[in-house]
KEZASE-63603 format. One record per residue: x, y, z of N, C-alpha, C in turn; residue number from 1. Coordinates in pm, 1 decimal, padded with zeros to 6 digits, always signed. Example, Ala and Ser with C-alpha at 12.3 -4.5 7.8 and 13.67 -1.06 7.14 Angstrom:
2
ATOM       n.X       n.Y       n.Z      ca.X      ca.Y      ca.Z       c.X       c.Y       c.Z  resi
ATOM  +01319.0  -00569.0  +00780.0  +01230.0  -00450.0  +00780.0  +01320.0  -00330.0  +00780.0     1
ATOM  +01285.0  -00225.0  +00708.0  +01367.0  -00106.0  +00714.0  +01290.0  +00003.0  +00787.0     2
This chain:
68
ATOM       n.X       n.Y       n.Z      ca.X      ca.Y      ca.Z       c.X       c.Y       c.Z  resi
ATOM  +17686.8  +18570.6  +26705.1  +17554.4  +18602.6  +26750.4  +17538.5  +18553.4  +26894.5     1
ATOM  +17485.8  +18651.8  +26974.7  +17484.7  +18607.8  +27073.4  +17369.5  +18527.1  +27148.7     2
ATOM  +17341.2  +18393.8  +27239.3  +17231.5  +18376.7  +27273.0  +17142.6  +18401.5  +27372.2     3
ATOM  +17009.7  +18351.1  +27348.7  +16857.2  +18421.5  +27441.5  +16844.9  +18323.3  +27488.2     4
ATOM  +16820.8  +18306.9  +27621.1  +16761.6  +18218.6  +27700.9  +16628.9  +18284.2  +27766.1     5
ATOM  +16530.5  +18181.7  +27741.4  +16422.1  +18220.1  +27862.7  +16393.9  +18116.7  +27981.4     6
ATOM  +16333.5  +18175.6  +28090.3  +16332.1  +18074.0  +28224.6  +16172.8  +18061.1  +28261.4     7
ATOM  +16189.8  +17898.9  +28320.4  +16069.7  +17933.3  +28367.9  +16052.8  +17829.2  +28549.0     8
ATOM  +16005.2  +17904.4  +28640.5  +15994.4  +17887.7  +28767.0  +15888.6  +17813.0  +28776.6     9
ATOM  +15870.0  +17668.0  +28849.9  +15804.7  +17586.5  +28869.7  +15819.2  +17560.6  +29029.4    10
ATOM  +15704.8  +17625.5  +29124.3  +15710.7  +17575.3  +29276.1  +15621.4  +17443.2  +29321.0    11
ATOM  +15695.8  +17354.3  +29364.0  +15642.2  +17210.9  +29426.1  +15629.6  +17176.7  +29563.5    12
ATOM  +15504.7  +17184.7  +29627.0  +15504.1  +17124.8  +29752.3  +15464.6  +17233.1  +29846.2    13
ATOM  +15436.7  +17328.9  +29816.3  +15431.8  +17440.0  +29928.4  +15361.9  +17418.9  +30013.7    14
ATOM  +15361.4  +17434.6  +30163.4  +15288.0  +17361.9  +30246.3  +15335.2  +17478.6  +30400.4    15
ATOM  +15257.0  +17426.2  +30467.3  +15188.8  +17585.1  +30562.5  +15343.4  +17548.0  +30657.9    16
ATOM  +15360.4  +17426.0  +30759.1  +15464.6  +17348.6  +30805.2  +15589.9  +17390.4  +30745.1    17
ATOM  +15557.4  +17276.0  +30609.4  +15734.4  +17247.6  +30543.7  +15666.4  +17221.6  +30413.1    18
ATOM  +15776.0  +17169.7  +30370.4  +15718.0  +17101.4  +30211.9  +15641.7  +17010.3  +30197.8    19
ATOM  +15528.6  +17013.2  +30062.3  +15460.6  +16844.5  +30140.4  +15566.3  +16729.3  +30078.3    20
ATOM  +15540.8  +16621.6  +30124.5  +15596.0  +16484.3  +30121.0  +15609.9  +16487.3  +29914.3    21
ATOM  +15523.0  +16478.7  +29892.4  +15490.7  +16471.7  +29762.5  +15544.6  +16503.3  +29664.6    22
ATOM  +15610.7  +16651.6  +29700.0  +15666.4  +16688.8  +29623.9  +15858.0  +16696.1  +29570.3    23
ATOM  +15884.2  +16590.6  +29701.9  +15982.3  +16527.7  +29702.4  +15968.2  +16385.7  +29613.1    24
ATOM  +15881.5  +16319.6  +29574.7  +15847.1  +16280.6  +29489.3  +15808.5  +16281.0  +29329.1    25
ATOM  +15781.4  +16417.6  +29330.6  +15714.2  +16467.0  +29186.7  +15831.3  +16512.2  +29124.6    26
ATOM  +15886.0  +16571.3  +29200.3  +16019.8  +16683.8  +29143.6  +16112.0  +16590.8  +29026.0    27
ATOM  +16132.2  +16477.3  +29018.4  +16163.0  +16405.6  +28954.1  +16128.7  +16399.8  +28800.8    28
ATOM  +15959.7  +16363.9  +28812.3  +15876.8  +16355.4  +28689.9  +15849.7  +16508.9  +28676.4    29
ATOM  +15864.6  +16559.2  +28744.3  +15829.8  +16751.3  +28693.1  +15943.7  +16795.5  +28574.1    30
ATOM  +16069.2  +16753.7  +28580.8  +16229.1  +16758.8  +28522.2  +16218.5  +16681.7  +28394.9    31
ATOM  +16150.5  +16527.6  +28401.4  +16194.9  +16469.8  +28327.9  +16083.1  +16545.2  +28199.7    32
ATOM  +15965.1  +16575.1  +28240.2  +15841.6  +16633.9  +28166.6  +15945.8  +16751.5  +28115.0    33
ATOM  +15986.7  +16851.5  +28170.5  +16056.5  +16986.2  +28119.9  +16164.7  +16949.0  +28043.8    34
ATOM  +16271.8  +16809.9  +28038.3  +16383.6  +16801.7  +28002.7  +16295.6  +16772.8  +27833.2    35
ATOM  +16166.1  +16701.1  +27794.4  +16088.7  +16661.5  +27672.9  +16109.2  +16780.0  +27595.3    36
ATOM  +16042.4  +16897.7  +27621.8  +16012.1  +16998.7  +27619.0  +16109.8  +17121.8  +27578.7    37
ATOM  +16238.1  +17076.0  +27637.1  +16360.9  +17148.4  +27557.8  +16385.9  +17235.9  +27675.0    38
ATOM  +16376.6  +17190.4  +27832.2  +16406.3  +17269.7  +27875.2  +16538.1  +17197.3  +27966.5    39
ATOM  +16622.7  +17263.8  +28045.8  +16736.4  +17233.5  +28135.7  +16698.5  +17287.5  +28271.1    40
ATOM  +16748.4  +17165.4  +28375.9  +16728.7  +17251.6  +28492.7  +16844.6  +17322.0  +28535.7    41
ATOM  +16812.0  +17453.9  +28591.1  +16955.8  +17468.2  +28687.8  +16949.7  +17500.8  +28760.3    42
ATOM  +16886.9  +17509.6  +28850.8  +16877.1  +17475.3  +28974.0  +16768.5  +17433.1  +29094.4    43
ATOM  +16786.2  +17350.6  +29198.4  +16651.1  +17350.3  +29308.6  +16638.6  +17473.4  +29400.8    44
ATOM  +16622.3  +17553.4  +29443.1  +16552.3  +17629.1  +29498.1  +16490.1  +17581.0  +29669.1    45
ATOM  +16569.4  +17602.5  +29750.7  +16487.1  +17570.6  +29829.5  +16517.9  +17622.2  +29983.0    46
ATOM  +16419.2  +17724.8  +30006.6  +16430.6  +17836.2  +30126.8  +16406.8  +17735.5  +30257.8    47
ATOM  +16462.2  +17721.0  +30364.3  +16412.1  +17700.9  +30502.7  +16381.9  +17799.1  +30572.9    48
ATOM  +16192.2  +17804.2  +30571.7  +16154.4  +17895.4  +30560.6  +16055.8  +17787.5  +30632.7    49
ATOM  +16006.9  +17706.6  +30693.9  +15907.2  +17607.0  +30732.3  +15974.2  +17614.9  +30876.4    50
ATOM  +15889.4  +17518.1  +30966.4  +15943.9  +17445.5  +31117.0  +16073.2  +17393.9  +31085.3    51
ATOM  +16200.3  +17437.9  +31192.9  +16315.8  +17347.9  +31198.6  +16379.8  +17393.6  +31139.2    52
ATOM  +16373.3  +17493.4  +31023.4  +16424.0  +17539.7  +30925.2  +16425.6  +17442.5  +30788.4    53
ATOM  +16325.4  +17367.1  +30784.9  +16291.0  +17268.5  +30680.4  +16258.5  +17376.3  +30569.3    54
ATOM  +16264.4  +17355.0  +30435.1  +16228.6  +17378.0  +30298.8  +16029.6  +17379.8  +30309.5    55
ATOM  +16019.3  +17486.9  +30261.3  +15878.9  +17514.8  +30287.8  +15811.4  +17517.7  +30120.7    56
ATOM  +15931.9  +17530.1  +30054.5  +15894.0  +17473.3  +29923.4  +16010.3  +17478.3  +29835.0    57
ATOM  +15999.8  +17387.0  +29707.1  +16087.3  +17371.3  +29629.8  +16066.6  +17451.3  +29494.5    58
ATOM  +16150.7  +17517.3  +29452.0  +16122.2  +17569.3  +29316.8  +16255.0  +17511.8  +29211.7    59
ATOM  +16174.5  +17475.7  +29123.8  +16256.6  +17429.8  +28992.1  +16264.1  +17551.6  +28897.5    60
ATOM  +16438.2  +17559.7  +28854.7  +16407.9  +17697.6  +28778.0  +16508.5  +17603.5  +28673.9    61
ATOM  +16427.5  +17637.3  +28560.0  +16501.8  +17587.5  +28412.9  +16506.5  +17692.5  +28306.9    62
ATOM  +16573.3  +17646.7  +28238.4  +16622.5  +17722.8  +28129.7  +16638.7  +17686.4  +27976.2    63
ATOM  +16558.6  +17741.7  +27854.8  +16597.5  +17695.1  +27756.5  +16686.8  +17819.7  +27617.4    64
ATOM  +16702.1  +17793.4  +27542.3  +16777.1  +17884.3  +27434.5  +16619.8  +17904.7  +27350.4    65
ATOM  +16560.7  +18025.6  +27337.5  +16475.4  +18105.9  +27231.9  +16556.5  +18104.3  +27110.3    66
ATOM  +16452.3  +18028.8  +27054.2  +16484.0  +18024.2  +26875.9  +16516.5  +18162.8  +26828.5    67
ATOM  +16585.8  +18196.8  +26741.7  +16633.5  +18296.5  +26651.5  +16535.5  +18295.1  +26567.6    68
């Protein structure tokens, strides 16, 4: 049988500049909250797309297995 995964996209920090400060902070407790929850991260996400080519925001994209 083969398996289902569903995803879900979480953006942190978006900010007009760059990313805010903060969310270099949160991203942490944002993971550990989703890891409760049954989810996995795989990957950060993060465009330089701000001043400097700084990260203008971070997206957390996780992944879990849908029950059968």
């Amino acid at each position: 049988m083969r398996q289902k995964f569903e995803y879900k996209f979480v953006r942190l920090g978006e900010g007009w500049m760059g990313a805010r400060k903060s969310a270099t902070q949160e991203y942490q407790r944002t993971i550990e909250e989703h890891a409760r929850q049954g989810w996995r991260l795989v990957q950060i996400f993060a465009p330089g797309l701000g001043v400097y080519g700084s990260a203008k925001f971070y997206e957390l994209i996780f992944e879990r297995e849908v029950g059968q």
